[in-house]
Each structure stands twice: as C-alpha cells, then as structure tokens.
N, C-alpha and C positions, 0 to 999 in steps of 0.2 A: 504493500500500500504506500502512496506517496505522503510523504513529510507536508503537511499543511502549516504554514505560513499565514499569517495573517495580521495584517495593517490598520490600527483605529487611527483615523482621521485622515481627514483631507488640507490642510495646513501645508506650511514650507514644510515641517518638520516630517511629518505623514506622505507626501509628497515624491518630497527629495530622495526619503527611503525607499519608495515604491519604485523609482527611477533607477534605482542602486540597482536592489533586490532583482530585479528581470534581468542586470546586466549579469549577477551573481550564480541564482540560483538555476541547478544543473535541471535535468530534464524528471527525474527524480524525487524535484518538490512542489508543488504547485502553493499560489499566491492570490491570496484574497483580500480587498480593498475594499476596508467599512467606512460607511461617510454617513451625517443623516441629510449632507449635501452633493449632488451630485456633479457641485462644479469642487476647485482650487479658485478659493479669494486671493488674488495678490492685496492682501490686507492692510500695508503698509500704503498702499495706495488707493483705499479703499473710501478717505475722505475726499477724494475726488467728486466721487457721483455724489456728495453734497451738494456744491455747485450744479454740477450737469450731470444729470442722470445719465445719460446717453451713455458715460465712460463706464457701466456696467458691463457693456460688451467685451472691454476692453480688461478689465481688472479681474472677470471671473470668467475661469477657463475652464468647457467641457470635460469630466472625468474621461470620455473617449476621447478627446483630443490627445490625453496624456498616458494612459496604460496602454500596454501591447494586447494586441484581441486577445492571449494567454490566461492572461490577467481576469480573472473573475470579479467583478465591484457590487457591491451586496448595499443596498441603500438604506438605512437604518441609525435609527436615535440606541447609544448603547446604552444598558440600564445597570448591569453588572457586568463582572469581572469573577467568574469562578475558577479561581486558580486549582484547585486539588479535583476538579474534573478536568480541567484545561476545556472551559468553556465562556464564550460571549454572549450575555443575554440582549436582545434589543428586545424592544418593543413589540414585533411581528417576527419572532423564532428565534431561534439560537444559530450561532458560527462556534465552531469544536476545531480546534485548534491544536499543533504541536510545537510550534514556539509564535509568541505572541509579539507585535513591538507598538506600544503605547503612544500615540500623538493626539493626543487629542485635545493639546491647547488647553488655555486660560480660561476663565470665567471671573468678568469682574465684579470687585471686592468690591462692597459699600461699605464695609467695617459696624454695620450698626450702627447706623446714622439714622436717625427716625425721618423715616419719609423718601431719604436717599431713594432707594431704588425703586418706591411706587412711583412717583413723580418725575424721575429723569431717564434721559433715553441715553443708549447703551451705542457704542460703536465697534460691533465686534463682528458684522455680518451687512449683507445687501437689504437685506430689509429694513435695518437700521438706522443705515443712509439714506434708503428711499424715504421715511418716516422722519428722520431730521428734516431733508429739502422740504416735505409737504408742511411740517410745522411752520418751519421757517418763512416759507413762502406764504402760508397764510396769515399768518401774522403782519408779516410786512403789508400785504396787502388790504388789510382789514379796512373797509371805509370807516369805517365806525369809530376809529380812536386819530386821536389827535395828535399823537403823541410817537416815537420810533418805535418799533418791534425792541424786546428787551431779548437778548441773548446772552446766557451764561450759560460760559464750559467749565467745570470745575479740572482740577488736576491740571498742573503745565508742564507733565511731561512730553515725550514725542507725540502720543495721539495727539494730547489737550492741544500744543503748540499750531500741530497739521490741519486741525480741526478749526479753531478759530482763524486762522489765514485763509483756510479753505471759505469760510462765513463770510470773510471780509471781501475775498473777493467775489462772491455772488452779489453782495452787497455792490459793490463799484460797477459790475460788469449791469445790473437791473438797475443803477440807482435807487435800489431799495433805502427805507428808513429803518437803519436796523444801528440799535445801541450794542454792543461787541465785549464784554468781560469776560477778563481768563482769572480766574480766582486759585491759588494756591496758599497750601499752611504753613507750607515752608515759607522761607526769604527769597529766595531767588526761583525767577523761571529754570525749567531743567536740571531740578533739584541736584547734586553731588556730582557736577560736570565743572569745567575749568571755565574759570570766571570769564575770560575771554570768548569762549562760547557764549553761554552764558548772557554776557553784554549784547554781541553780535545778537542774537535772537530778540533780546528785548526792544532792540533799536529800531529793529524791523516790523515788529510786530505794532510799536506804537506808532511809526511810520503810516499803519494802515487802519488808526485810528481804533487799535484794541487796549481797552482799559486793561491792565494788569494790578492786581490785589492781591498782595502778598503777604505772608505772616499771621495770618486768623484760619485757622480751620473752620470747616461747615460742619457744623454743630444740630444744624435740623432745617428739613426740608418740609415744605408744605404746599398745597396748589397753588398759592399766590408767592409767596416768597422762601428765599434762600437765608440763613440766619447762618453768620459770621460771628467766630468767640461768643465770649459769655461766659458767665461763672457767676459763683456765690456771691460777687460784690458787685457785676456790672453785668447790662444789660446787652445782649443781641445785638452786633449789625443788621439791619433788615434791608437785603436787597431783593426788589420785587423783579419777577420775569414773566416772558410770555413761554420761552423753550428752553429748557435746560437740558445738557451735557453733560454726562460727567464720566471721566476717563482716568480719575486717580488711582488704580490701582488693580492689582492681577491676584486672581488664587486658583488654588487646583482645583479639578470639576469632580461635584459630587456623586458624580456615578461609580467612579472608583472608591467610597468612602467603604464601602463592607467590602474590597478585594482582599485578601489574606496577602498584602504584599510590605514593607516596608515603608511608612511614608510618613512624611508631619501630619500628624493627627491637627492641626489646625488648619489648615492650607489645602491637604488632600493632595498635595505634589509627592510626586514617588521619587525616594531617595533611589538612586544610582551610583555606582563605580565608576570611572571615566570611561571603561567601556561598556556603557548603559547598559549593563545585567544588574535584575534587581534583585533585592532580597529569594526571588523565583527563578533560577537559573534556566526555566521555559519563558520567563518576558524580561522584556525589554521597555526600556523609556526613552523618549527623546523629548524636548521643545520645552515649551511651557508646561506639560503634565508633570515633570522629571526637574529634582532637583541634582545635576549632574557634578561630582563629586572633583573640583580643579584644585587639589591640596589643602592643605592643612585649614580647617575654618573656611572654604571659597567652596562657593558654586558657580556654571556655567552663567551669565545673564540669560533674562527670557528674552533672549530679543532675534528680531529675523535672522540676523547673519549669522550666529549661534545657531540657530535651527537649521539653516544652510547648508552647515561645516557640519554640524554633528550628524544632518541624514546622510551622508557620503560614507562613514564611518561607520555608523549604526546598521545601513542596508547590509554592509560588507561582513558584519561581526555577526549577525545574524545567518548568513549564509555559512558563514566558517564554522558557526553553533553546529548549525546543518551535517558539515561535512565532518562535524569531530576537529577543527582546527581551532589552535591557540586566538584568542581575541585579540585584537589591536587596543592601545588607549588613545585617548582623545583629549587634545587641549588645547581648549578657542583660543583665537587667532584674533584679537582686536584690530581691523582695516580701520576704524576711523569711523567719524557719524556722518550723513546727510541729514538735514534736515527742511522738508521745505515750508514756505510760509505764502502762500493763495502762489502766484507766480514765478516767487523768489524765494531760493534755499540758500543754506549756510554749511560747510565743511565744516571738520574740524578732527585732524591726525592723520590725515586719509592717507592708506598707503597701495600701491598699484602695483600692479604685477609687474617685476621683473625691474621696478624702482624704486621701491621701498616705501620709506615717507618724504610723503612732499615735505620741502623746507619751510613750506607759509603753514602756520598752525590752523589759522581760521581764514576762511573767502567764503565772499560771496559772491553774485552775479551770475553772467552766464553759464561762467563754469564751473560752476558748483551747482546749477540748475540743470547741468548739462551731465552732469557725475551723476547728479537721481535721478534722474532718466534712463542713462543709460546702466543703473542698478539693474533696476527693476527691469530694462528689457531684455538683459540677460541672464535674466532667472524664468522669464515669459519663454526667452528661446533655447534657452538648457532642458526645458519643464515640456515645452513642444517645437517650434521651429523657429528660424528667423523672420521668416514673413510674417507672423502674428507678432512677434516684436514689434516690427517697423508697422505694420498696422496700429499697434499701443501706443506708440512714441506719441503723438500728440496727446494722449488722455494722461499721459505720466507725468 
C-alpha cells in the first residue's frame, strides 16, 4: 500500500510544501492537499482588493493552477487532528494519513478585549477584503452624514501599516471623505524594528494624511466607539468610527487545540525542532501553526518569507521521513522587509541574491516599490508560471 502524505493548508507555508513534496516524493507515496479554500491567497498582498476588488484575480490563485493532476486536493474546514489513529477530521469525512505536515496558519488574536472581535473586521482572507471595500465605500458615500467616513485600523504592524495606505489610497484615487487612524499600544509604528525604518514609515504614512496614535492600548470596543487606556484613576479615550480594522496580532488555530501533539497551551502553535518534526514523529509543522525551534530561547518569525524558506525544507524532510532518510535542519535566513504604503513602499536590510546586502539601510520610491512587486511575483511564478506573474505585476 502506498505511504499517504498529507498537507493542511493552502498558505505560502502549505503551498510551498506541496510544490517540494511532488518534486520529492517517489512513485510509492501519494499526496493529499487539504484546504477549506480552494485557491492560495498571496496574503501579503491581499490588502490590495481593499482599494480594487478586481486585484482578486490576481492575489488568489486556483488550487489546479498549482498541484500536479497527481496530487489529490480534498476541500474541507479541519476540525481535528487524531494523532494515535493518524487521522484528519473535517467537517464532511475524515483524511487517514501516514505522515502529516501542519500549515494551516494564524488566527487572529483579540487578547480579550470586550467587543474587539464582534465589532471589527479581520484581514486574513478574500472575503474580508471584499467586506472592508463594501464598508468602507459605504460609509464614505453615505448622503446622510455631514461629516468624513471614520476609519480605524488598530495594530501598526505590516498588515495594520498595508492596510491603512491601502485606505488612503482608495480615499485619493475616489476622493472619498474618509478620516484614516492607525492606532497602536506600543510607541512606535512597526513595533521592535530599527528606528530608521520605523521613521521612514511614519513619514509616509502621515504624508497620506493617516493619523497615527501611539502608546494607549484599546481597552474596549463597542458599535459606536473605540476606547483608548483607562484605568482606576482616568477615564477612556473615546474614538468614535464608522469601520474598524484590527490586525494586532496572531495565535495558533483552535482546531489543533485536542491534537495529542506538543504545543503552547495558550496560542495553540505547535512546538517544533528546526526540522519541523513534532512532538509526533508522523507530523510535521511549518508557518504560522509551528513555533519552529532557531536556538536557545528563539523561534522562527511568522512571517511570509519564513514560510517560504521553511516549505522548501519541510516538503524535502518529509519525503526523507518517507524514505527512512536523516532530516535536514533549518535556519531562517533574514533578506530584509518591504513594506508598502497605498502606492509607495519602504526597504529596509534587503539583501539579493548573489549581492548580499545593499549598503543603503532604508529606501524608498520606485525601487523599493519595485522590490515588492517583484517579491511577490516571484513567488506567483515559483507557485505557477511567469505569465501569471506578469499578468499580477500591476495588482502588486
């Protein structure tokens, strides 16, 4: 009987691996592709169809565009993880498995904020987006108020940052009336990044008429308003809005919470080795699910190009499980950040194949809008070909 192989998620991390795995495995094992999506979000770019829906076409990519016919893709929400049967529970049947590899991304964290998460919209998927634009656009267009459209993104990490530029420029491009706050609890935009970044971002983002609020955490959410600090001696900032955002934060998905595997009982992310074998020496972690093990007190960052690096590794290690071969270890490879802001991004470390690191620490302009672009369309054309890159290049 052949060795079953199986894949949770559709993500870079999910993805990338599936892309390994076909180069990997022999004829001996076959490979099953679980998603409860039937595309790949290029997610990092997925605040895009804020602004223009259109660039949906563009950002999410058919699951047959990307597997070999070989490949089986089983379309399903997972509900468990039964590791001592080596089974997948979704929603509509099970997937039985003989070695497993875990991608199934983030779910983001409200931390218990009252109200947080009935009241604000999530950016984690296409329908998301579509669901901000429509807010957004109605709001602005409302005849009935006198007054701009109120928009707050909370969190000014990379979402929070992409997110309100992405706003801003819907705003320029309609000359909508749209008021623009990025709200964070830390001090600085791009919380534990080099001040230099840092600055660069801020400069830009005020450039395009986004308030920034820093140093007051969001303390409580409600239909009408956003409440900033507060305590036993002082009262709430009350910012009122019409769409709120909020992107401060990532935790592991509660579907794995009863797998019998290793993992922060708080977070649900599954510890791993640097060669993402877990506590289950039949599964595997990678991306966001996986807290991946980079020495002493360090883990992997969640972030795309970590999921990148680690599915080329992970597809391979899993094939070698396969064959009875020794694993490889794995240890991200920091290239640098893009980051962009509605039309305009900002560099910062970036280093290039075959020259290292550039010697300017932080740019901006067109080439560094020219660097995330052509990120992402060489992960469009690694993932499926060059012509749907160059068909992307203008949504990126």
């Amino acid at each position: 009987m052949s060795t079953q192989v199986v894949v949770l998620g559709s993500g870079y991390a999910g993805t990338g691996a599936v892309k390994r795995l076909e180069e990997e495995l022999g004829p001996d094992a076959e490979l099953t592709w679980v998603s409860e999506n039937d595309y790949h979000l290029v997610l990092h770019e997925v605040h895009r169809c804020i602004r223009e829906p259109s660039a949906e076409s563009n950002v999410a990519i058919p699951i047959d565009e990307i597997k070999e016919p070989q490949t089986e893709f089983v379309k399903g929400h997972v509900e468990n993880i039964d590791v001592e049967d080596r089974v997948v529970e979704l929603e509509d049947g099970d997937v039985e498995y003989d070695y497993l590899l875990v991608c199934l991304g983030s779910a983001t964290a409200f931390y218990g904020i009252e109200g947080l998460q009935e009241f604000s919209h999530e950016l984690k998927s296409l329908d998301d987006a579509r669901e901000i634009h429509s807010d957004i656009k109605a709001a602005a267009e409302d005849a009935s108020r006198d007054d701009p459209a109120k928009v707050i993104v909370g969190g000014a990490g990379l979402s929070g940052i992409q997110t309100a530029g992405e706003i801003a420029g819907y705003r320029d491009e309609h000359r909508a009336p749209i008021d623009i706050k990025l709200v964070e609890g830390l001090d600085e935009v791009f919380p534990g990044n080099d001040p230099e970044l840092q600055g660069a971002l801020r400069k830009r983002l005020e450039a395009r008429d986004v308030e920034i609020l820093t140093g007051d955490f969001i303390s409580k959410v409600d239909e009408e308003n956003v409440y900033l600090g507060g305590g036993e001696d002082e009262e709430p900032e009350e910012l009122d809005y019409d769409v709120l955002i909020w992107t401060g934060g990532i935790t592991g998905q509660e579907e794995v919470a009863d797998a019998d595997i290793e993992k922060d009982e708080r977070s649900n992310r599954i510890f791993t080795d640097a060669d993402f074998q877990t506590s289950d020496e039949r599964v595997f972690a990678i991306g966001d699910s996986a807290l991946i093990e980079q020495g002493t007190d360090s883990v992997a960052p969640p972030t795309a190009q970590a999921a990148w690096q680690a599915a080329e590794v992970a597809g391979e290690n899993v094939a070698r499980t396969v064959r009875g071969q020794p694993l490889k270890t794995w240890t991200h490879n920091d290239k640098g950040t893009v980051v962009s802001i509605g039309d305009d991004a900002v560099a910062h470390a970036v280093k290039l194949p075959g020259l290292g690191k550039l010697p300017i620490n932080v740019f901006g302009g067109p080439a560094a809008r020219a660097l995330k672009k052509g990120i992402a369309a060489k992960w469009i054309s690694d993932v499926t070909d060059a012509r749907r890159a160059v068909e992307a290049w203008d949504s990126l």
